[in-house]
C-alpha positions as a printed NumPy array, in Angstrom:
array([[ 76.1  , 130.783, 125.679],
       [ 72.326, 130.175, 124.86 ],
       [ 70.373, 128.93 , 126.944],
       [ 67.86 , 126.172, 126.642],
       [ 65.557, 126.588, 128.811],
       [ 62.181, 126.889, 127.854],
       [ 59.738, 129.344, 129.953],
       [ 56.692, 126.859, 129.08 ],
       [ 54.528, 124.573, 131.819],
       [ 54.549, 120.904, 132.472],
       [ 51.314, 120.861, 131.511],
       [ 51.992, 123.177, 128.213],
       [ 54.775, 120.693, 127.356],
       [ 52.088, 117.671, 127.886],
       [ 49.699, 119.456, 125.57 ],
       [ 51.859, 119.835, 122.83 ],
       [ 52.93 , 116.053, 122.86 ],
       [ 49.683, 115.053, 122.972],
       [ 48.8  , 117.192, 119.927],
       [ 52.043, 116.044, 118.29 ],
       [ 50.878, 112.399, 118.723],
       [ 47.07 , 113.019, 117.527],
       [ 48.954, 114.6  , 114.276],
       [ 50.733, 111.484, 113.621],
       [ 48.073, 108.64 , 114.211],
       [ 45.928, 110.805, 111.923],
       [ 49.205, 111.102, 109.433],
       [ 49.334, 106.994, 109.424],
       [ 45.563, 106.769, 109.292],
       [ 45.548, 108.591, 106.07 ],
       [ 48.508, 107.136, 104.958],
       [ 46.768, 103.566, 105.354],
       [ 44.087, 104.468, 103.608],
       [ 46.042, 106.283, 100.402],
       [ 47.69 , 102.551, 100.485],
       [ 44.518, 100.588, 100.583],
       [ 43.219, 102.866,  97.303],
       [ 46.274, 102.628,  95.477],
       [ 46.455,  98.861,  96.221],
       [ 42.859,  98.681,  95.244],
       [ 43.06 , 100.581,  91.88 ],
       [ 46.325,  98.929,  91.031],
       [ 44.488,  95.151,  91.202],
       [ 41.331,  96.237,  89.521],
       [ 42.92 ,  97.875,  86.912],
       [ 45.474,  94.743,  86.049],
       [ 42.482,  92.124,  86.719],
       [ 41.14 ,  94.377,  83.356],
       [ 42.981,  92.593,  80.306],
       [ 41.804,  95.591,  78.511],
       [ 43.457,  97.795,  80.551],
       [ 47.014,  96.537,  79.959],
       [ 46.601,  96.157,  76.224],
       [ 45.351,  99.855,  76.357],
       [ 48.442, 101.137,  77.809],
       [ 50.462,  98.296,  75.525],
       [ 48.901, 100.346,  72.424],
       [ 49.124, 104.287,  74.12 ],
       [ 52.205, 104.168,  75.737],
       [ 52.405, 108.044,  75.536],
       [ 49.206, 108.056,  77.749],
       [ 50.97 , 105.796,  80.409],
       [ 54.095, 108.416,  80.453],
       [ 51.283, 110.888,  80.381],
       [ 50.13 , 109.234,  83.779],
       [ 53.592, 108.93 ,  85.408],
       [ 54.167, 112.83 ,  84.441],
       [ 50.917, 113.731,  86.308],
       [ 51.945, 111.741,  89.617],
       [ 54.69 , 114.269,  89.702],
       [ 52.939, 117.06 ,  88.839],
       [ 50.252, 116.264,  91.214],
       [ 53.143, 116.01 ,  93.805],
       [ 54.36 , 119.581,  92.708],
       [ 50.647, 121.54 ,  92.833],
       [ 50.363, 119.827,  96.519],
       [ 53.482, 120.602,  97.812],
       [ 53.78 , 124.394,  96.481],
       [ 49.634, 124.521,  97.575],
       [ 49.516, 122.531, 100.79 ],
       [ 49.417, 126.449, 102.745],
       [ 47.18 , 127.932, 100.021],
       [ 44.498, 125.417,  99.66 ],
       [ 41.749, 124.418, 101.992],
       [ 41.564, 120.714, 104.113],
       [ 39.195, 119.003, 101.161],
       [ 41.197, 119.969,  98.438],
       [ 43.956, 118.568, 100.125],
       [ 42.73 , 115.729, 100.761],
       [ 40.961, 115.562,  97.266],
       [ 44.115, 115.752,  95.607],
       [ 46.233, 113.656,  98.068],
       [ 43.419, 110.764,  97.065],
       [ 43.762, 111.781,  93.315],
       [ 47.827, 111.066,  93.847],
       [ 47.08 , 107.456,  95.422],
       [ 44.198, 106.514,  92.667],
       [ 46.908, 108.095,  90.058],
       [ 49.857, 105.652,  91.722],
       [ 47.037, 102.766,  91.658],
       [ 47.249, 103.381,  87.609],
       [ 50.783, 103.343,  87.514],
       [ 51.572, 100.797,  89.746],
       [ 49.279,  98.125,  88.039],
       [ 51.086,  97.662,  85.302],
       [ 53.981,  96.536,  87.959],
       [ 51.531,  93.642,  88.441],
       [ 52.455,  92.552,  84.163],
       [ 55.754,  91.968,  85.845],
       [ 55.513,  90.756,  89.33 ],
       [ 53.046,  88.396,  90.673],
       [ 49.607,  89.747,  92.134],
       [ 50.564,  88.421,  95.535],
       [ 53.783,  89.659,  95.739],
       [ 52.716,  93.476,  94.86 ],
       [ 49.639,  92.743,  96.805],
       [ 51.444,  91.156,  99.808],
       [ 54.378,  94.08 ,  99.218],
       [ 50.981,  97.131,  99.685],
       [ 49.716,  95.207, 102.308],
       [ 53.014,  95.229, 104.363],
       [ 53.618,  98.784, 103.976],
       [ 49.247,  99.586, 105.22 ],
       [ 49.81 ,  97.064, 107.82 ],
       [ 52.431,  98.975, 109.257],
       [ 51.152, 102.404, 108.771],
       [ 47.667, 100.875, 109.995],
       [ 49.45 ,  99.246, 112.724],
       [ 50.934, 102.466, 114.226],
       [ 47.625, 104.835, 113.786],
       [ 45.999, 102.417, 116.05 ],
       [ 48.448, 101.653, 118.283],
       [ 48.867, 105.341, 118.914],
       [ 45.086, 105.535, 119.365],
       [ 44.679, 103.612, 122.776],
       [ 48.677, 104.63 , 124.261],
       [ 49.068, 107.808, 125.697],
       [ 52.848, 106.799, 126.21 ],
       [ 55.716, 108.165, 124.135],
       [ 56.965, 105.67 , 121.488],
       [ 59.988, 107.707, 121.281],
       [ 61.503, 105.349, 124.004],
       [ 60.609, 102.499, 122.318],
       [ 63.258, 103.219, 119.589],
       [ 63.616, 100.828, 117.187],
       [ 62.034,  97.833, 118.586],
       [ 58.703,  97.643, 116.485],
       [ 60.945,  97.256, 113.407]])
């Protein structure tokens, strides 16, 4: 029967949940702020009258856009170990400008606010859980699913 026991410290155990919880605040930082650009892009672009009538008259160009979000997700995934931190993070910001594009043309067919309030849920709660984890050394793992 294996056994599961590990051979590592207390404080070798305590080190790697730290590290594991630095990982994720940083993972919901970024995350918040891929949200706030797509958000961003997706308003200024549909605020643009010009915009919408341009993709209206070039549809092929707006498929062309929506082809490139999943290409972009392709090149980063099959990259992510080949690549270096700024490329990374270079293209993971190209992705969420790239989903701004896409996503305003959502805006034709919802209301602002609704989209708007929608992106602002989802970065509140990615925001809200990078700095919650910031200040509180404790394991949220206990809290289960209470914050939701």
């Amino acid at each position: 029967m294996p056994s599961f026991q590990t051979s590592t410290t207390p404080s070798a155990a305590f080190g790697a949940e730290r590290a594991e919880r630095t990982f994720l605040r940083q993972v919901f930082a970024w995350m918040f702020a891929a949200l706030a650009l797509t958000t961003g892009i997706a308003v200024w672009f549909h605020s643009s009258t010009s915009t919408l009538a341009f993709f209206a008259d070039h549809r092929g160009l707006f498929i062309a856009a929506i082809v490139a979000q999943f290409g972009l997700v392709i090149v980063l995934s099959g990259a992510i170990n080949r690549v270096s931190a700024q490329t990374a993070a270079v293209l993971f910001f190209l992705y969420a400008g790239l989903t701004g594009v896409v996503f305003s043309i959502l805006l034709a067919a919802y209301t602002t606010t609704s989209v708007v309030g929608a992106f602002a849920g989802a970065a509140g709660v990615f925001s809200g859980l990078a700095l919650s984890g910031y200040p509180t050394p404790r394991d949220p793992r206990g809290l289960r699913g209470y914050p939701f």
